[in-house]
Jmol script that loads the backbone (N, CA, C; Angstrom):
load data "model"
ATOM      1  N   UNK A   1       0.804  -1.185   0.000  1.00  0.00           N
ATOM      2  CA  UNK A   1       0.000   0.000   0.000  1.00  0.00           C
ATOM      3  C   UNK A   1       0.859   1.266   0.000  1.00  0.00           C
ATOM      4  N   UNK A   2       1.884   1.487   0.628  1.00  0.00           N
ATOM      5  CA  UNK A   2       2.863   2.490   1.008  1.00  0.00           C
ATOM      6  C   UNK A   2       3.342   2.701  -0.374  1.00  0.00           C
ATOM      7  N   UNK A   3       3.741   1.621  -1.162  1.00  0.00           N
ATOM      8  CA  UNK A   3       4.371   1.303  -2.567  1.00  0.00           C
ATOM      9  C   UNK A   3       3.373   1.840  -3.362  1.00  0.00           C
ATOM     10  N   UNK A   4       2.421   1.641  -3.357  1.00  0.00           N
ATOM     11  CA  UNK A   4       1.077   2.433  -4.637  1.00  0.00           C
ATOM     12  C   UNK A   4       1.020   3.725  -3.668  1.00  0.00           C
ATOM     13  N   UNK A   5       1.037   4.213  -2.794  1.00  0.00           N
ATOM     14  CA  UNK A   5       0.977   5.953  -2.352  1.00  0.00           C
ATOM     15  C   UNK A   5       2.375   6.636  -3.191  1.00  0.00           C
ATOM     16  N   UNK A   6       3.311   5.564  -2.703  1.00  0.00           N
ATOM     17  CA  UNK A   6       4.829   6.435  -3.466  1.00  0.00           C
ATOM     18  C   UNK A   6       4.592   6.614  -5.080  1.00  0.00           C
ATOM     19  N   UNK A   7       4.028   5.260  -5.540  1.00  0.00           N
ATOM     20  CA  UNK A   7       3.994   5.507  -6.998  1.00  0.00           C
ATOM     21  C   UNK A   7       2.697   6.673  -7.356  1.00  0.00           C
ATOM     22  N   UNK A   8       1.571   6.627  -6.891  1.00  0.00           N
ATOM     23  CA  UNK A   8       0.563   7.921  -7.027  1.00  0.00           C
ATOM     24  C   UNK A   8       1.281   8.767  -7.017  1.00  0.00           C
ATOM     25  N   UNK A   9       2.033   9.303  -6.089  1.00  0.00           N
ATOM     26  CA  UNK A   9       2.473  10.773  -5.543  1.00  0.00           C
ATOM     27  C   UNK A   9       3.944  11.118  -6.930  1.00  0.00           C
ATOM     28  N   UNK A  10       4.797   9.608  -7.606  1.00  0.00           N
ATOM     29  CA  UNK A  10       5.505   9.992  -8.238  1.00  0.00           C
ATOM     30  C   UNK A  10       4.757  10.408  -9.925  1.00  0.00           C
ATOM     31  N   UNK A  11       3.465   9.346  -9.775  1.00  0.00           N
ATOM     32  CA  UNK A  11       3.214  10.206 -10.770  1.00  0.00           C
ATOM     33  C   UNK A  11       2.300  11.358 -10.855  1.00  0.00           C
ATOM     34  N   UNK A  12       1.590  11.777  -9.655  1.00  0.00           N
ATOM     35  CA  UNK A  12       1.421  13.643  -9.548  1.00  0.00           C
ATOM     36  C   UNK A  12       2.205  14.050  -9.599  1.00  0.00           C
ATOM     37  N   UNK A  13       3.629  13.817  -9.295  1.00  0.00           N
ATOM     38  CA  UNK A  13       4.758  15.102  -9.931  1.00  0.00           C
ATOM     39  C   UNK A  13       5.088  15.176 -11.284  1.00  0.00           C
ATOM     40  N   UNK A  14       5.374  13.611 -11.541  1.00  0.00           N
ATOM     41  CA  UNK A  14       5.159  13.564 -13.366  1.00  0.00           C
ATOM     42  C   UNK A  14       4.555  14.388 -13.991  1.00  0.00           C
ATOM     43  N   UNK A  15       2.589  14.083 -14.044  1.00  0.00           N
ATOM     44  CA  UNK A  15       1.753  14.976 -13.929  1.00  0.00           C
ATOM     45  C   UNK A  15       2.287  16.474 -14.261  1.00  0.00           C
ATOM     46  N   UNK A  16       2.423  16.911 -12.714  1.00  0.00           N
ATOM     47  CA  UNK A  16       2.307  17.941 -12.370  1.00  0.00           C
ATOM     48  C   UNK A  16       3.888  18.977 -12.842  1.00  0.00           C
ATOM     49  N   UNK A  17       4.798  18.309 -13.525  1.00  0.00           N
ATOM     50  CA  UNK A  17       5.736  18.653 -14.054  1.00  0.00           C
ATOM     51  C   UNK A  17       5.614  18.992 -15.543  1.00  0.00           C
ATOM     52  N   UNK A  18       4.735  17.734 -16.584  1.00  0.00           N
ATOM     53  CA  UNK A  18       4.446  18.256 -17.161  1.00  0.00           C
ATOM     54  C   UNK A  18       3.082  19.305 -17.479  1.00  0.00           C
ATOM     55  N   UNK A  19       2.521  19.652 -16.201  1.00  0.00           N
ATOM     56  CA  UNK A  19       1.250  20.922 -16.645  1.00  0.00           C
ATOM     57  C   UNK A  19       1.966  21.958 -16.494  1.00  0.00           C
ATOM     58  N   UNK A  20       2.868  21.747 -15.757  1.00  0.00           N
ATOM     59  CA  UNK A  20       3.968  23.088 -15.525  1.00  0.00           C
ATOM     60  C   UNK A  20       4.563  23.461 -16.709  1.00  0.00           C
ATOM     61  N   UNK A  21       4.754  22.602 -17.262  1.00  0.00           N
ATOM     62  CA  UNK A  21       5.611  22.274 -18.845  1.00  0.00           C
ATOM     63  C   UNK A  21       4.881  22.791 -19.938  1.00  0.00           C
ATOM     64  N   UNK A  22       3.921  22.464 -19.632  1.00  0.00           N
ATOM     65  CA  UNK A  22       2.796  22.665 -20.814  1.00  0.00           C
ATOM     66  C   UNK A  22       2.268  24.337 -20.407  1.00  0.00           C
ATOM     67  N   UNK A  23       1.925  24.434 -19.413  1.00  0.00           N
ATOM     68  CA  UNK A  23       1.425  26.226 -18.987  1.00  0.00           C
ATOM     69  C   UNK A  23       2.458  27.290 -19.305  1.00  0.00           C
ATOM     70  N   UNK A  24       3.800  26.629 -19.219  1.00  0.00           N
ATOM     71  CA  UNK A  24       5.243  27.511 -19.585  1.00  0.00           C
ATOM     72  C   UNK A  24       4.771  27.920 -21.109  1.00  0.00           C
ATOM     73  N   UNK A  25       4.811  26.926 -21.869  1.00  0.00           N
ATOM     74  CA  UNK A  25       4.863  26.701 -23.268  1.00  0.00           C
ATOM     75  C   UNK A  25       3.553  27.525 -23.833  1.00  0.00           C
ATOM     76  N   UNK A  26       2.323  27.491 -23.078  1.00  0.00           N
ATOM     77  CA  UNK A  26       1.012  28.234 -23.574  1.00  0.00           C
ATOM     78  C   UNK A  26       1.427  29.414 -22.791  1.00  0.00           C
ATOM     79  N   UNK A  27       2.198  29.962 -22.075  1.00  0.00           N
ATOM     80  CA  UNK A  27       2.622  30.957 -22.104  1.00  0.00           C
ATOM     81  C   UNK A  27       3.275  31.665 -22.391  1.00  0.00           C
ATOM     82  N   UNK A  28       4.390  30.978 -23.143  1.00  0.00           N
ATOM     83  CA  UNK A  28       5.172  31.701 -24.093  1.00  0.00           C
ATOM     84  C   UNK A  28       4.896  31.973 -25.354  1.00  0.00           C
ATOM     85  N   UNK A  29       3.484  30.852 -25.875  1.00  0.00           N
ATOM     86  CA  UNK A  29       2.737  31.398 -26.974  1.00  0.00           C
ATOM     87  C   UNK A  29       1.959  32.406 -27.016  1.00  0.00           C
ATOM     88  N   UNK A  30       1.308  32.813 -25.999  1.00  0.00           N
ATOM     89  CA  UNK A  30       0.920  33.663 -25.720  1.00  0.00           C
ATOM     90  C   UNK A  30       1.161  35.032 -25.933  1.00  0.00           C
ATOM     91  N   UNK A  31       2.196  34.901 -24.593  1.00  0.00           N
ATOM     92  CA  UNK A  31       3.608  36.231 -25.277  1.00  0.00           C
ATOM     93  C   UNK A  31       4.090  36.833 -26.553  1.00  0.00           C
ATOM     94  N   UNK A  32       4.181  35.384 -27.085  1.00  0.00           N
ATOM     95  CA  UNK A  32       4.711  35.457 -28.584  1.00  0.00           C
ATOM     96  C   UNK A  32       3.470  36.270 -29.544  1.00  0.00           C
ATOM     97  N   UNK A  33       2.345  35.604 -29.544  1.00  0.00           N
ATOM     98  CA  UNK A  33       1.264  35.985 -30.205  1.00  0.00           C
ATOM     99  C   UNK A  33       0.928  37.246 -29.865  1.00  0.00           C
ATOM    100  N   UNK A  34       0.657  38.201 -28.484  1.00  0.00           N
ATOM    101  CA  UNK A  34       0.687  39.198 -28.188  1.00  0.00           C
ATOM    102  C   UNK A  34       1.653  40.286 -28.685  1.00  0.00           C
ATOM    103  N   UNK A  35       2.552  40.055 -28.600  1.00  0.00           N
ATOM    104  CA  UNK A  35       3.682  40.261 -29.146  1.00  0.00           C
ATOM    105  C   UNK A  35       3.597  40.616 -30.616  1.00  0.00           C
ATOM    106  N   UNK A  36       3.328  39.833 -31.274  1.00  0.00           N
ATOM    107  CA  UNK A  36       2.829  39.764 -32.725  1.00  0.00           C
ATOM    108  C   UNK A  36       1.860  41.197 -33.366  1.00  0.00           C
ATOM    109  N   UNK A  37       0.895  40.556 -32.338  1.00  0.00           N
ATOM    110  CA  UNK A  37      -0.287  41.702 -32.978  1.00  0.00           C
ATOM    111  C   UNK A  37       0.134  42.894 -32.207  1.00  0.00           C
ATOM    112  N   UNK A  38       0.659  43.297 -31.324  1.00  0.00           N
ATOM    113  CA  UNK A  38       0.962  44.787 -31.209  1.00  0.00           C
ATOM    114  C   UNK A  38       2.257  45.121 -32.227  1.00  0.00           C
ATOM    115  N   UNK A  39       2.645  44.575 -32.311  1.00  0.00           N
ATOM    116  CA  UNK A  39       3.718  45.177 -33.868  1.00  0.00           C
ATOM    117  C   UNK A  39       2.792  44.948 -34.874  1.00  0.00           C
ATOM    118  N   UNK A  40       1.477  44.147 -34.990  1.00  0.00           N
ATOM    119  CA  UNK A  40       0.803  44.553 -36.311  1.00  0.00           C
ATOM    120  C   UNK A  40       0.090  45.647 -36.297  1.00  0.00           C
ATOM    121  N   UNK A  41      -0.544  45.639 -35.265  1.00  0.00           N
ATOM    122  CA  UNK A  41      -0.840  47.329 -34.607  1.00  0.00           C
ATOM    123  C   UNK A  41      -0.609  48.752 -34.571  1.00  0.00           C
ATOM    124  N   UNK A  42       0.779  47.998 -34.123  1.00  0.00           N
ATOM    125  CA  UNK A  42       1.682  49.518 -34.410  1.00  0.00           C
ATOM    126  C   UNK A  42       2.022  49.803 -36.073  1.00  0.00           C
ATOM    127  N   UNK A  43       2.204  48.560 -36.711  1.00  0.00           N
ATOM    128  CA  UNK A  43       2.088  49.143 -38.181  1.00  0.00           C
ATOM    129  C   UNK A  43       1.167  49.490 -38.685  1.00  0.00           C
ATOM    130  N   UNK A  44      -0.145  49.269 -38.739  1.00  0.00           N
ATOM    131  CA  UNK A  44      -1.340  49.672 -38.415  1.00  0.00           C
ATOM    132  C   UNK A  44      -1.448  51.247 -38.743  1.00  0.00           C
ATOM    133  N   UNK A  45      -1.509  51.467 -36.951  1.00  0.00           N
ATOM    134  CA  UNK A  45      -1.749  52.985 -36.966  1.00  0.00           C
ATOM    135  C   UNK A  45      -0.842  53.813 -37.494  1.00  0.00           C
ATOM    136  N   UNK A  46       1.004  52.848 -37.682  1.00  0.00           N
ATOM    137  CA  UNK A  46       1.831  54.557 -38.305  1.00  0.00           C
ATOM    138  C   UNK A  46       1.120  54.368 -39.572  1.00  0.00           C
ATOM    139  N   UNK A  47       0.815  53.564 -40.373  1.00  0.00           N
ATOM    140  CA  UNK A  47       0.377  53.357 -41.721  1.00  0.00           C
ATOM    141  C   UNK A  47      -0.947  54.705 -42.147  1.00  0.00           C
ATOM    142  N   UNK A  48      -1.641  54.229 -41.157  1.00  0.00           N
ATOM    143  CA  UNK A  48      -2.714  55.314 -40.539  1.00  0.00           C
ATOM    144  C   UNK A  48      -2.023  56.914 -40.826  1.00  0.00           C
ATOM    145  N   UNK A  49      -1.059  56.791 -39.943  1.00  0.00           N
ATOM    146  CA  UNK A  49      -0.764  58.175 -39.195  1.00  0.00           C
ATOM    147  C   UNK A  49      -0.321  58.633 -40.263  1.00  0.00           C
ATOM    148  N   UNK A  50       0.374  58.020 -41.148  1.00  0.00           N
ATOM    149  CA  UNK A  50       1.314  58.681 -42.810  1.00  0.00           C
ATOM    150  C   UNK A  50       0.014  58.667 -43.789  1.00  0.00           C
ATOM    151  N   UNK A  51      -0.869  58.350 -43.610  1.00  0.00           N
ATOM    152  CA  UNK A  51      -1.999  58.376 -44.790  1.00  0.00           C
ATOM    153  C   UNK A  51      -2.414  59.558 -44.004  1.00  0.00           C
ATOM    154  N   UNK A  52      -2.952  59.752 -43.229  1.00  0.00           N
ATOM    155  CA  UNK A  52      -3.496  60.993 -42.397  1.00  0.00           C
ATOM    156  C   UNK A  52      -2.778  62.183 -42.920  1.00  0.00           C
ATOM    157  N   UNK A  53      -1.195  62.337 -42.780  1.00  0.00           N
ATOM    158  CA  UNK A  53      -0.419  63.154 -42.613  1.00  0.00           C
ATOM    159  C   UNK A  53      -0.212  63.516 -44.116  1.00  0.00           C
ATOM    160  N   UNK A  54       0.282  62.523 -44.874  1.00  0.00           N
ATOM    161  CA  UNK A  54       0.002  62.522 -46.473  1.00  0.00           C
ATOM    162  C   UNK A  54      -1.359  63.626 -46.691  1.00  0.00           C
ATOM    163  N   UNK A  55      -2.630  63.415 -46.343  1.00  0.00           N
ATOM    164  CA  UNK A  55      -3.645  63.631 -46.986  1.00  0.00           C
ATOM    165  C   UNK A  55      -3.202  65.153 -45.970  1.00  0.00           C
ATOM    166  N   UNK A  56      -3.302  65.493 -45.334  1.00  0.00           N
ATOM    167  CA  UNK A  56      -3.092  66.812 -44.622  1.00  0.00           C
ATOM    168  C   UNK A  56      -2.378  67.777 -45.751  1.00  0.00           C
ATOM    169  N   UNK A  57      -0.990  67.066 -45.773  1.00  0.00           N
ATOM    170  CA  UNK A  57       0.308  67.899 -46.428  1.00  0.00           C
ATOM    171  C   UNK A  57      -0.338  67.721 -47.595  1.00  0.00           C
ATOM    172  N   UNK A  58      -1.507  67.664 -48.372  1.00  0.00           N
ATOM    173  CA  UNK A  58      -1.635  67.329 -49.681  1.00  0.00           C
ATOM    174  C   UNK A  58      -2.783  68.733 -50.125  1.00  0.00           C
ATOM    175  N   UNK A  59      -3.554  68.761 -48.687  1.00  0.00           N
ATOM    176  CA  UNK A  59      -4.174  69.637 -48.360  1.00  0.00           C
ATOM    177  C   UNK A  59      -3.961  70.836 -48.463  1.00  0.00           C
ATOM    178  N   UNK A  60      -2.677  70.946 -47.793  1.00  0.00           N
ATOM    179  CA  UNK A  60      -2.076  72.142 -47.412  1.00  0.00           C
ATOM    180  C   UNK A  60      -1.691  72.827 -48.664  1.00  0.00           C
ATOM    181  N   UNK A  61      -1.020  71.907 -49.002  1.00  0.00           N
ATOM    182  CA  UNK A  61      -0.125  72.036 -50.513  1.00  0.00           C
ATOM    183  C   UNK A  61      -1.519  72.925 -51.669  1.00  0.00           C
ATOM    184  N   UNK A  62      -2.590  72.257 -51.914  1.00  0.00           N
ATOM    185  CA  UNK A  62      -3.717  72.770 -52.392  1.00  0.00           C
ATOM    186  C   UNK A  62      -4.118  73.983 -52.060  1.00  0.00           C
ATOM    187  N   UNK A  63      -4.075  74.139 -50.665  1.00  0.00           N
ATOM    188  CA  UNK A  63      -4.657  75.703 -50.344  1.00  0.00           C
ATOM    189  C   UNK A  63      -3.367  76.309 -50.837  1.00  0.00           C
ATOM    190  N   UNK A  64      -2.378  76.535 -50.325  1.00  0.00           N
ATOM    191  CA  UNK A  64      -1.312  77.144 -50.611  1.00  0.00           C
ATOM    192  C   UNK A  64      -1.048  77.411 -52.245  1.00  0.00           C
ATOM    193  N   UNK A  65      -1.344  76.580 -52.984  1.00  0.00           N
ATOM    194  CA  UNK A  65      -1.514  76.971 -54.474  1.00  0.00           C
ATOM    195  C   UNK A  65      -2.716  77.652 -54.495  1.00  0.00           C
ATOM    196  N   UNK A  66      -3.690  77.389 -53.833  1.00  0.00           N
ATOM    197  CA  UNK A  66      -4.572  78.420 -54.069  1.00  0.00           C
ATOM    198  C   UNK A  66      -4.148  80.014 -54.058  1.00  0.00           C
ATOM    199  N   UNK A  67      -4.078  79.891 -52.361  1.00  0.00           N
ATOM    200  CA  UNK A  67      -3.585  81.382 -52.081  1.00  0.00           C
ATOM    201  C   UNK A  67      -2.501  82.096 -52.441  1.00  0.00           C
ATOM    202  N   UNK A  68      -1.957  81.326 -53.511  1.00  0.00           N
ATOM    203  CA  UNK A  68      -0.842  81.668 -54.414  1.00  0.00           C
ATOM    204  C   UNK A  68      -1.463  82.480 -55.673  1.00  0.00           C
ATOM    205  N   UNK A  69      -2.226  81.597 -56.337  1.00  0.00           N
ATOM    206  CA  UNK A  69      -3.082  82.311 -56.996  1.00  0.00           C
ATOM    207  C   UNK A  69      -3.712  83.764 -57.199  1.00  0.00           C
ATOM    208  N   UNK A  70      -4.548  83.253 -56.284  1.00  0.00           N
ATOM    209  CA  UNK A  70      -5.162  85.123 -55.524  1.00  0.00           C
ATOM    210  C   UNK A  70      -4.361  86.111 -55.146  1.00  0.00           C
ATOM    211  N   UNK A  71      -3.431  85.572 -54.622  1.00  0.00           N
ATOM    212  CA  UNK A  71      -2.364  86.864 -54.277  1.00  0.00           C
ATOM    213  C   UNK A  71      -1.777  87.009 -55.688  1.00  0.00           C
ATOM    214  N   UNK A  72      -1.052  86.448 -56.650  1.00  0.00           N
ATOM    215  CA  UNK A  72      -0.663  87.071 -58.238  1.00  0.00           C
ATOM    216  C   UNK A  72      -1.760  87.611 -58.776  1.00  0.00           C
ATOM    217  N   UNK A  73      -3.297  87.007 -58.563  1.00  0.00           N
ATOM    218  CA  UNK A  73      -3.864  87.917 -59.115  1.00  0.00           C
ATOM    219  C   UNK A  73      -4.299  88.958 -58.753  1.00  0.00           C
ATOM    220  N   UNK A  74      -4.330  88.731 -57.402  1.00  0.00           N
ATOM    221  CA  UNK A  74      -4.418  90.497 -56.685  1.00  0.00           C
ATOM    222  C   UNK A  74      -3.318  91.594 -56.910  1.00  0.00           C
ATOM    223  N   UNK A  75      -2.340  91.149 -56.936  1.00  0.00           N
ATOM    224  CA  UNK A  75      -0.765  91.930 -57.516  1.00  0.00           C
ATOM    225  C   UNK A  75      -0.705  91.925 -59.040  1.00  0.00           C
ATOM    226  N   UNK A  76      -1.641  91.044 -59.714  1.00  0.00           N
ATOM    227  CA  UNK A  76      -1.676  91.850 -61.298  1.00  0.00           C
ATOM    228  C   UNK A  76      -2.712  92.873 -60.950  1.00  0.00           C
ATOM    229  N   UNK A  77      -3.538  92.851 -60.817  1.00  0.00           N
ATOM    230  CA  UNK A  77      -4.931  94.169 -60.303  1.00  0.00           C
ATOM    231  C   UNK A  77      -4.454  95.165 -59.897  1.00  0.00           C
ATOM    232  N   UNK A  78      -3.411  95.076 -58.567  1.00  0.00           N
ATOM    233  CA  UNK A  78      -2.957  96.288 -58.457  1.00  0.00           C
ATOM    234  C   UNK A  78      -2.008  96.522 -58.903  1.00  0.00           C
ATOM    235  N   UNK A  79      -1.385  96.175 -59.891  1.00  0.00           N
ATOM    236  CA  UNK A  79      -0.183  96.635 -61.189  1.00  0.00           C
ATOM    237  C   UNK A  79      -0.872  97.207 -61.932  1.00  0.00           C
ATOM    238  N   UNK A  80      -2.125  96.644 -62.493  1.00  0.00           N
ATOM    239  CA  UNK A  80      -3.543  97.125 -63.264  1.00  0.00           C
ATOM    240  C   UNK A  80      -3.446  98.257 -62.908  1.00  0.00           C
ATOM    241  N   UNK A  81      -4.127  99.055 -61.919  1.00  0.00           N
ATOM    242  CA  UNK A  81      -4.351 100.051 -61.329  1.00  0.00           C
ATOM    243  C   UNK A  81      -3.558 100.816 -60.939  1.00  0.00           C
ATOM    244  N   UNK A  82      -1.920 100.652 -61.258  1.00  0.00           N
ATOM    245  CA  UNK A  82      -1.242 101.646 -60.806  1.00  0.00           C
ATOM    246  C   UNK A  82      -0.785 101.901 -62.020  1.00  0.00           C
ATOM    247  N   UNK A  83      -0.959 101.603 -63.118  1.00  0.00           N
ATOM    248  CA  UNK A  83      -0.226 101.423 -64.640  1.00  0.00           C
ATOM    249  C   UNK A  83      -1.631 102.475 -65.319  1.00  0.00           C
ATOM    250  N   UNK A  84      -2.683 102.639 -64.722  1.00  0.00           N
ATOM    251  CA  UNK A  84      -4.101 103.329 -65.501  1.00  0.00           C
ATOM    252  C   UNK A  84      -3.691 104.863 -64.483  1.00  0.00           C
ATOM    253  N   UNK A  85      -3.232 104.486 -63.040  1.00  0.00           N
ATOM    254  CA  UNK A  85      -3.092 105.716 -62.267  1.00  0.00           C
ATOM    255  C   UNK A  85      -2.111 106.347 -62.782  1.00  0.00           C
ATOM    256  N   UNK A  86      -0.894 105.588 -63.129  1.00  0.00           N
ATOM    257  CA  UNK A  86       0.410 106.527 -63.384  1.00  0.00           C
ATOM    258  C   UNK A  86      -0.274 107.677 -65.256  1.00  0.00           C
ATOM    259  N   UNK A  87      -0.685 106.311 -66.119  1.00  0.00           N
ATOM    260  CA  UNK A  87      -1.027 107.098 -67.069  1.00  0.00           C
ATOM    261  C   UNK A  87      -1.875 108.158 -67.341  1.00  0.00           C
ATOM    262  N   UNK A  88      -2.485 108.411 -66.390  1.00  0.00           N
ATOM    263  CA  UNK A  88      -3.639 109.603 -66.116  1.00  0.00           C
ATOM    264  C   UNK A  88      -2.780 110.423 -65.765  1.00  0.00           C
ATOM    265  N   UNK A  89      -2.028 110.004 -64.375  1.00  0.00           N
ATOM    266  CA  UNK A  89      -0.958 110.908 -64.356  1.00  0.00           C
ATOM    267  C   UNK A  89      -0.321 111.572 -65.436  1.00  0.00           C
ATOM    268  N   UNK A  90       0.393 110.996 -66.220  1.00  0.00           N
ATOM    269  CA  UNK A  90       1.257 110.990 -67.064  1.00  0.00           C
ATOM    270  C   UNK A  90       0.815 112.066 -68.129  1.00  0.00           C
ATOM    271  N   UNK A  91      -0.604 111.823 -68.550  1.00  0.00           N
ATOM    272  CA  UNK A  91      -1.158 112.610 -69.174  1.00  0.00           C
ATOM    273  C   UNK A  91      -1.628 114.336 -68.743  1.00  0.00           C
ATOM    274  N   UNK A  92      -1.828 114.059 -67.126  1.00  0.00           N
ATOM    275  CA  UNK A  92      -2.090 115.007 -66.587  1.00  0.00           C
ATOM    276  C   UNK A  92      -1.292 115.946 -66.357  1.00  0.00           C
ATOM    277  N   UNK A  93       0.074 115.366 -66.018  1.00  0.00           N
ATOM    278  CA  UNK A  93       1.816 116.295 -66.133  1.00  0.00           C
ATOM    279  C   UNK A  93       2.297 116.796 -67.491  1.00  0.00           C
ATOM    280  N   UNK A  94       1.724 116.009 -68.677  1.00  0.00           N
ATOM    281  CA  UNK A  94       2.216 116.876 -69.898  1.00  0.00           C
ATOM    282  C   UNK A  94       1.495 117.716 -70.412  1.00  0.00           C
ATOM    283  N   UNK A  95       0.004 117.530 -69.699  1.00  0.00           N
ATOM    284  CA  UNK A  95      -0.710 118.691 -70.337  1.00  0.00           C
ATOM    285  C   UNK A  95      -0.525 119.947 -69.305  1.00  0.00           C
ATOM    286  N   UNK A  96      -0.283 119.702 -67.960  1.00  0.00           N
ATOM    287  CA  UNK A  96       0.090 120.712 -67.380  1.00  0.00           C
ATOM    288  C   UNK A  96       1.654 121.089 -67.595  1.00  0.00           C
ATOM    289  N   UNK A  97       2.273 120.408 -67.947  1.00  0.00           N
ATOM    290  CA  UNK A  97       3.691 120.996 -68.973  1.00  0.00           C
ATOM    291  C   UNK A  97       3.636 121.600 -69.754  1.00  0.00           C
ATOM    292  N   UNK A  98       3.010 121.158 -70.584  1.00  0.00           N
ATOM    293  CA  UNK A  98       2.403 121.805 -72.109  1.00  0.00           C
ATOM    294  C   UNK A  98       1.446 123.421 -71.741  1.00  0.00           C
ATOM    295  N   UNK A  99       0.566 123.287 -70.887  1.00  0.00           N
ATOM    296  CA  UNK A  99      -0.192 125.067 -70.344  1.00  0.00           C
ATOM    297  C   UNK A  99       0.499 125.438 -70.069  1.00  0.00           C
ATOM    298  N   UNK A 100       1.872 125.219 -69.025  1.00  0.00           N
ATOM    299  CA  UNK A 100       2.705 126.038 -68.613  1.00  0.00           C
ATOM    300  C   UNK A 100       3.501 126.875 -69.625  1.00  0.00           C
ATOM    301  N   UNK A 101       3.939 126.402 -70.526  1.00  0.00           N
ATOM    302  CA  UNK A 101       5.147 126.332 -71.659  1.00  0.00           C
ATOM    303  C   UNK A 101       4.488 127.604 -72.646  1.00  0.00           C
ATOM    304  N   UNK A 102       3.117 127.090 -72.563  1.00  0.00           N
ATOM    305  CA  UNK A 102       2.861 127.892 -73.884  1.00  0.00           C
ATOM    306  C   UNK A 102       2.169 129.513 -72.871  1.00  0.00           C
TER     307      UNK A 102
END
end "model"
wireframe off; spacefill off
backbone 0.3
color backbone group
């Protein structure tokens, strides 16, 4: 009887050596797998974060040609207008050159 308690008890450690064995191992898969998907994750969101940032700077880039625009054409307008002012001028100084003279 003593002989079947020793052998029970040697093989609960058996047993119990390999659940230890086996819980190590599903825990290092674990790890591993965790592991895994937060680096797929993290590629993920920078992937995210550069499409985001892309579409921003793409944005930007657009307005900025815009307001590129408007401002040359606001600076031809007022080239416009200083090219009609000077010639009024212009006209206005030779005819008052011209009354003076004569």
């Amino acid at each position: 009887m003593v002989e079947e308690t020793i052998q029970a008890i040697r093989e609960t450690e058996a047993n119990a050596g390999a659940i230890v064995n086996d819980a190590d191992e599903k825990c290092r898969k674990m790890l591993e797998d965790a592991y895994k998907e937060a680096e797929r994750l993290k590629a993920k969101q920078r992937d995210t974060a550069l499409k985001e940032a892309d579409a921003v700077m793409e944005t930007a880039r657009m307005n900025g040609e815009e307001f590129q625009k408007a401002a040359a054409a606001s600076i031809e307008n007022e080239i416009k207008l200083l090219r009609e002012t000077a010639s009024k001028r212009e006209e206005e100084a030779i005819s008052l050159t011209v009354s003076r003279l004569v």
